[in-house]
C-alpha positions as MATLAB code, in Angstrom:
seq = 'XXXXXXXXXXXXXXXXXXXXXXXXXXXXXXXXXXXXXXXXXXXXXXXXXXXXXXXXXXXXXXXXXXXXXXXXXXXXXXXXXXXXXXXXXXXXXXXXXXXXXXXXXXXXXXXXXXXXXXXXXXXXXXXXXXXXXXXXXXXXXXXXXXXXXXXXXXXXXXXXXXXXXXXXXXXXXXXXXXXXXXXXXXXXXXXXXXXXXXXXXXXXXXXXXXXX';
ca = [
    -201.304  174.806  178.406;
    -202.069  178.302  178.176;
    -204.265  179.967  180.657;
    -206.958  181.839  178.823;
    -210.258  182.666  180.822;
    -210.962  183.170  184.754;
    -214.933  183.451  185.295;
    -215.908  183.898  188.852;
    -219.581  183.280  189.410;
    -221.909  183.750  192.508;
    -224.342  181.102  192.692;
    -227.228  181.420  190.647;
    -228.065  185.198  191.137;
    -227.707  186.767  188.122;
    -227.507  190.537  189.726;
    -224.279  189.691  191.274;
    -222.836  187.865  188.493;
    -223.430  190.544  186.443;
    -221.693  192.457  189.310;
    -218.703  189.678  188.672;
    -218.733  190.580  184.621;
    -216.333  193.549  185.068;
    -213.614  191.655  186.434;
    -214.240  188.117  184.213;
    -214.379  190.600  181.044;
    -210.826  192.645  182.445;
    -209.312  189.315  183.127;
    -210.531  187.575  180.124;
    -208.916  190.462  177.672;
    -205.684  190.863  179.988;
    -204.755  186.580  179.811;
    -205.762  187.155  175.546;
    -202.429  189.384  175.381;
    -200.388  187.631  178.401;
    -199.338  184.201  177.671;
    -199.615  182.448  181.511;
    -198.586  178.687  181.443;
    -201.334  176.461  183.792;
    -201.865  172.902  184.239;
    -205.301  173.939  182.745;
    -207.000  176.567  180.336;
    -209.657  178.083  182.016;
    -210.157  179.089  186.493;
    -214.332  178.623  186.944;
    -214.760  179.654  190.808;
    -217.787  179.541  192.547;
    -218.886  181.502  195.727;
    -220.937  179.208  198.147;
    -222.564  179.876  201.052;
    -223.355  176.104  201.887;
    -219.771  174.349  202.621;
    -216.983  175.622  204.581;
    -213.942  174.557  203.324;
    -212.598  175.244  199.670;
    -212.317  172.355  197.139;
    -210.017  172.906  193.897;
    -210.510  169.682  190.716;
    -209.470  169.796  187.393;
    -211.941  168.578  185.026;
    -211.039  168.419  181.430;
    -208.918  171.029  181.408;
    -210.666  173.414  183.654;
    -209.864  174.143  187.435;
    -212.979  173.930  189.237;
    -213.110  176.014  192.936;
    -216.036  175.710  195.249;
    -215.146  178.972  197.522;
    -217.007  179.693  200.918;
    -218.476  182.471  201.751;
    -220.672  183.709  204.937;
    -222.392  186.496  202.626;
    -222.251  187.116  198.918;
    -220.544  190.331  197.513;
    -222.610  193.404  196.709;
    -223.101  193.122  192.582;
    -221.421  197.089  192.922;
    -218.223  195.894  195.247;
    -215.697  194.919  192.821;
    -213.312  194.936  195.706;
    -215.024  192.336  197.574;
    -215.165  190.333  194.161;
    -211.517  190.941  193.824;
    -210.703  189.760  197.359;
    -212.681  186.400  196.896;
    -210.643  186.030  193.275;
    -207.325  186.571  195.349;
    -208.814  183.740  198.141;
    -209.346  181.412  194.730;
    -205.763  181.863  193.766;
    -203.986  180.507  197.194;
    -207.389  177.568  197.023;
    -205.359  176.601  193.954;
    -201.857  177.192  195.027;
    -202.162  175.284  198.077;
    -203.743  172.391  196.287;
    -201.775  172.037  193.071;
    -199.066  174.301  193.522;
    -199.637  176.534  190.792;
    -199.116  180.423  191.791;
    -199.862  183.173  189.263;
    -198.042  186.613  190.345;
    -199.523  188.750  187.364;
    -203.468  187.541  188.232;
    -202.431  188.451  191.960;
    -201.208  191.722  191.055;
    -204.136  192.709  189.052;
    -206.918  191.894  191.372;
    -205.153  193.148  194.280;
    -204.642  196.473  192.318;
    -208.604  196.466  192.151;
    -208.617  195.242  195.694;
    -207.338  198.650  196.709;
    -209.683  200.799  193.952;
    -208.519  200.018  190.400;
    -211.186  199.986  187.911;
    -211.751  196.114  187.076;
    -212.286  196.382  183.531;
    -210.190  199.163  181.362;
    -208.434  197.813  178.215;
    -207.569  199.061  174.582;
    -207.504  196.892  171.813;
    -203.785  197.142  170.522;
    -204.362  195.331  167.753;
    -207.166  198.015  166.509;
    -204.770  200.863  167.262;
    -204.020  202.592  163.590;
    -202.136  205.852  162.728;
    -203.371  208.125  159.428;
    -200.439  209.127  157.999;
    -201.715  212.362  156.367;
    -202.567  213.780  159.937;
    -200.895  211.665  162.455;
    -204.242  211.035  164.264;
    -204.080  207.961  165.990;
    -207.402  205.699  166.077;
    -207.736  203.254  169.006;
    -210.297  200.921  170.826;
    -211.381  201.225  174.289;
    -213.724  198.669  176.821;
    -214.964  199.671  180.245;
    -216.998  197.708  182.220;
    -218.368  198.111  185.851;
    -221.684  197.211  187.362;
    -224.236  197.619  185.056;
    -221.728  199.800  182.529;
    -220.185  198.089  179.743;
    -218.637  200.955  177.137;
    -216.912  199.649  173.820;
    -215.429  203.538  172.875;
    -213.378  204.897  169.965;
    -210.793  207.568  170.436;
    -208.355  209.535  168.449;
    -205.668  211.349  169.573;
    -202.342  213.216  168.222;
    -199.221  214.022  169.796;
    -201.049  212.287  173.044;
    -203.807  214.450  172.948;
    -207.542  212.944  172.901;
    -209.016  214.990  169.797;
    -212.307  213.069  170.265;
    -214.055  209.846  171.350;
    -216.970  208.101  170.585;
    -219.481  205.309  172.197;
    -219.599  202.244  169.514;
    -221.534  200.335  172.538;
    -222.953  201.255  176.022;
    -225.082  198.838  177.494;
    -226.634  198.797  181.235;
    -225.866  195.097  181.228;
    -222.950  192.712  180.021;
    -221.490  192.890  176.284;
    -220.947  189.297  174.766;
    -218.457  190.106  172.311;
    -217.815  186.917  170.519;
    -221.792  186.980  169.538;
    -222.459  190.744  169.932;
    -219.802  192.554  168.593;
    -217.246  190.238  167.451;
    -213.853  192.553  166.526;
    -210.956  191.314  165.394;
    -209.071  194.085  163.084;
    -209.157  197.804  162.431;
    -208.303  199.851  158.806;
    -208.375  203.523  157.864;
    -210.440  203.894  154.571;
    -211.482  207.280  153.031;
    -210.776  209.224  156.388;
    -212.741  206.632  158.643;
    -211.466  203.889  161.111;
    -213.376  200.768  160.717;
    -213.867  198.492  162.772;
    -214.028  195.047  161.604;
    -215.127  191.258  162.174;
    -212.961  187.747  161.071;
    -214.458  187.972  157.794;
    -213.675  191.306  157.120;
    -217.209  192.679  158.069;
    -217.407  196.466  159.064;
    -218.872  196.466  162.366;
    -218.522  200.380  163.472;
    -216.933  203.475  160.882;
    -215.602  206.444  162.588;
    -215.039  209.603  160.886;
    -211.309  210.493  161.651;
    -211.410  214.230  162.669;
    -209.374  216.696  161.442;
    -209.361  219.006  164.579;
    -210.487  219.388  168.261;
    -213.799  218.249  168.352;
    -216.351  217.462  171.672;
    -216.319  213.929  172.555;
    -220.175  211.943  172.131;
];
């Protein structure tokens, strides 16, 4: 099976789990271009701060961990988030044997400061020809900051940007904002759905502009 979804969640207060959205969303787009082989598809932790011992199942399909906890994460500290996610990891490893080095690496990386959610759509990413302007798709998330962006660039050089999305809370993209391919049409970069839907058009610039 492939290994396609993480989602850490803090009890039932929605404030932190929103905290926990940066690093679900970061880890949910990084395992939808790495292919990680797992006796299951999808990691659901839980922080508890009513047991003391960690206990790791595998329900259909899904590997269930009940972590403890003495105090629950700030919804701002996406270290402390990516600390208990590293604790989840060795719950698992020393119950089923399963060890992931690429999940470790990431949150450890945001362990020590990383931003937890920063990712570019490759798929989006186009090229005019006429100009050589490239045309990608950005997401950043942290607490209460979730920013779906398009840039262009040329020769490596950001020309311009622009906010397609900024919300003060998570960004559902399946049901919000559901992209899944990019074209260049009449000097714009489109952003589009499954069925071909425009979602977001872009005017591609032709020089240096000021990003918005």
């Amino acid at each position: 099976m492939r290994l396609r979804d993480f989602e850490l969640c803090v009890s039932t207060d929605r404030e932190r789990n929103w905290g926990a959205y940066p690093l679900n969303e970061g880890t949910r787009l990084f395992l939808a271009t790495t292919v990680i082989d797992a006796p299951f598809v999808k990691i659901a932790p839980s922080i508890c701060t009513d047991i003391d011992m960690p206990h790791v199942s595998v329900v259909d399909a899904v590997c269930l961990v009940d972590l403890p906890a003495k105090s629950l994460p700030a919804p701002e500290d996406a270290q402390s988030y990516a600390q208990r996610s590293l604790e989840v990891l060795t719950a698992i490893e020393l119950k089923l044997g399963w060890s992931c080095p690429s999940l470790v690496e990431r949150y450890d990386r945001i362990r020590q400061g990383a931003p937890p959610c920063v990712h570019e759509f490759w798929r989006l990413r186009k090229t005019e020809r006429k100009t050589g302007v490239v045309c990608s798709t950005h997401f950043e998330a942290i607490y209460r900051s979730s920013v779906l962006s398009v840039r262009f660039s040329r020769d490596g050089v950001t020309m311009h940007s622009k906010d397609v999305l900024r919300r003060g809370e998570p960004i559902i993209f399946y049901y919000e904002f559901p992209l899944k391919d990019a074209v260049i049409r009449d000097g714009n970069y489109m952003i589009r759905d499954g069925k071909k839907k425009v979602l977001s058009t872009a005017k591609i610039p032709g020089e240096r502009l000021v990003d918005s």
